[in-house]
N, C-alpha and C positions, 0 to 999 in steps of 0.2 A: 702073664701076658694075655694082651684080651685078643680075641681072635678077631679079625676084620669084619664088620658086616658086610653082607653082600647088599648091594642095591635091588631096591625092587623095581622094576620094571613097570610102568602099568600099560595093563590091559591094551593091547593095539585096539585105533579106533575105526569101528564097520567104517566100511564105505556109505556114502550115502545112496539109500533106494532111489534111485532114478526109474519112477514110469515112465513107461512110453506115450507120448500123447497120441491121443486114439488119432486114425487115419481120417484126412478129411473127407469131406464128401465130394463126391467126384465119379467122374467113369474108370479110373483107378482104383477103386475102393470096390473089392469084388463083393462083399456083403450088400452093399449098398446099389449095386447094379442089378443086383438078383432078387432084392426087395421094390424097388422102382421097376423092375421088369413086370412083376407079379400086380402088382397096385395098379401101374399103366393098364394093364391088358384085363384086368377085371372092371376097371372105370373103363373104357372102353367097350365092354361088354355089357356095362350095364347101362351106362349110354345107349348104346343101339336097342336095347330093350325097353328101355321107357323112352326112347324117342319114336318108340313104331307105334304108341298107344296114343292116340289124340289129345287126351285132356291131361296126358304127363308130358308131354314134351321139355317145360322149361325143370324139371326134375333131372333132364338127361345131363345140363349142365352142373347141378348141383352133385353128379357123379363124380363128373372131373377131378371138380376141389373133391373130392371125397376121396378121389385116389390120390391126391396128393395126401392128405391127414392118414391115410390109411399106411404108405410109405415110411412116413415120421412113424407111427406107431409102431408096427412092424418092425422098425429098426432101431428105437429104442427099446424094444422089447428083448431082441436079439442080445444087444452090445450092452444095456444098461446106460448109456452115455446118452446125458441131457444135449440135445442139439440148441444150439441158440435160432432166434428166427431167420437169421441169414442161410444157416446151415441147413433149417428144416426148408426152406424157400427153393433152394438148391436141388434136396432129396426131390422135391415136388416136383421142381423143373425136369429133372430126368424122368421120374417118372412118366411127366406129359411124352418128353423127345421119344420114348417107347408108344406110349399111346398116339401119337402123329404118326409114327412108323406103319400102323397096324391101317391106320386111315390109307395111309400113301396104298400098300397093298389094296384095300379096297377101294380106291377109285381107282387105279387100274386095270381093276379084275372090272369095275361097272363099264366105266368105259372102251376096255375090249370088249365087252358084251354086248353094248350096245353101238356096235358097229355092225351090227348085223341085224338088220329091216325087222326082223320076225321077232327078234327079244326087244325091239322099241316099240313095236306095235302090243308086244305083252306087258311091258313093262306100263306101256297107256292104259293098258284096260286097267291094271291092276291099282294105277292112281286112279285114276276114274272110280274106282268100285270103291276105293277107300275115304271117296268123296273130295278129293283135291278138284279145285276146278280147271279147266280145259285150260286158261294159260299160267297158270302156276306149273300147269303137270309141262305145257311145250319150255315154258322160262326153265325147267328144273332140266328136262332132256336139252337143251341148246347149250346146258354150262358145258357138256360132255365131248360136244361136240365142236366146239372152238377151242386155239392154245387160251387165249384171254378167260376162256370162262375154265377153266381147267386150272387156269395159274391162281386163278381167285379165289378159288374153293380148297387150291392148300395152302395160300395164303393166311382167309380167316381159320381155315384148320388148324394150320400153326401155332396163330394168336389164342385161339381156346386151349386147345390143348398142352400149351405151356404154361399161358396167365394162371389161367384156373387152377390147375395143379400146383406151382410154384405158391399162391396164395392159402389155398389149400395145405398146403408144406407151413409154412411159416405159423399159419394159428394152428396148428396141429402142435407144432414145437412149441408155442409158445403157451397153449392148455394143456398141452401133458408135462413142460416144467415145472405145474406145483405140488407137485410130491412132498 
């Protein structure tokens, strides 16, 4: 008698590896808040530094986008994960929303200051001596001094410190995609 074969059974089959797709970009994304944090506040810094030197000022802008690319970089450097230019546009955008933040505190802090005769009388000499002439320097202290010229200076603050950076973001993602 022949003895039964047994059946072979095959091999159960893995599950399939499921990644996770990485987190989008957003104020949710705590890597990504902590890298736009940093980026903002160093193009903001470096803004104020070559905007105090006369013949850099339009350099101060090219800060901005710098903190936006700087963002992207940073954050692909972290994660590994290629952002598309939407995504790196986004990273930028936050970025700037930190560096408008940093703004808002400083024109507060100027114009509580100069609510007081003696820091606008210093604040005069000091444009004066840096060679602004006499109504740029009253045009510049008037903005502090009304809601309208106040609303209009975080207005166009807004619009740089977003545009720029978010642009900034995008060719950032979109030059360090060719790996």
């Amino acid at each position: 008698m022949e003895e039964p074969v047994a059946a072979v059974e095959a091999p159960p089959e893995a599950p399939p590896v499921i990644t996770p797709a990485p987190p989008r970009i957003g104020f949710h994304n705590g890597l990504a808040v902590r890298v736009a944090l940093v980026a903002g506040a160093l193009a903001f810094l470096c803004s104020i530094i070559t905007g105090q030197l006369s013949n850099t000022q339009p350099l101060a802008m090219v800060w901005m986008a710098g903190g936006g690319f700087l963002a992207v970089y940073l954050y692909k450097k972290r994660t590994g994960q290629k952002l598309s230019m939407a995504s790196g546009a986004h990273l930028g955008w936050i970025c700037g929303v930190f560096g408008f933040v940093v703004v808002i505190v400083a024109l507060a802090g100027t114009a509580v200051m100069l609510s007081d005769p003696a820091m606008v009388s210093a604040m005069r000499d000091q444009l004066h001596a840096r060679g602004m002439p006499d109504a740029a320097t009253e045009q510049m202290l008037n903005i502090f001094h009304t809601p309208s010229g106040l609303s209009t200076a975080l207005a166009v603050s807004f619009v740089l410190f977003t545009i720029l950076p978010a642009f900034g973001g995008a060719i950032g993602a979109k030059l360090l995609d060719r790996d």
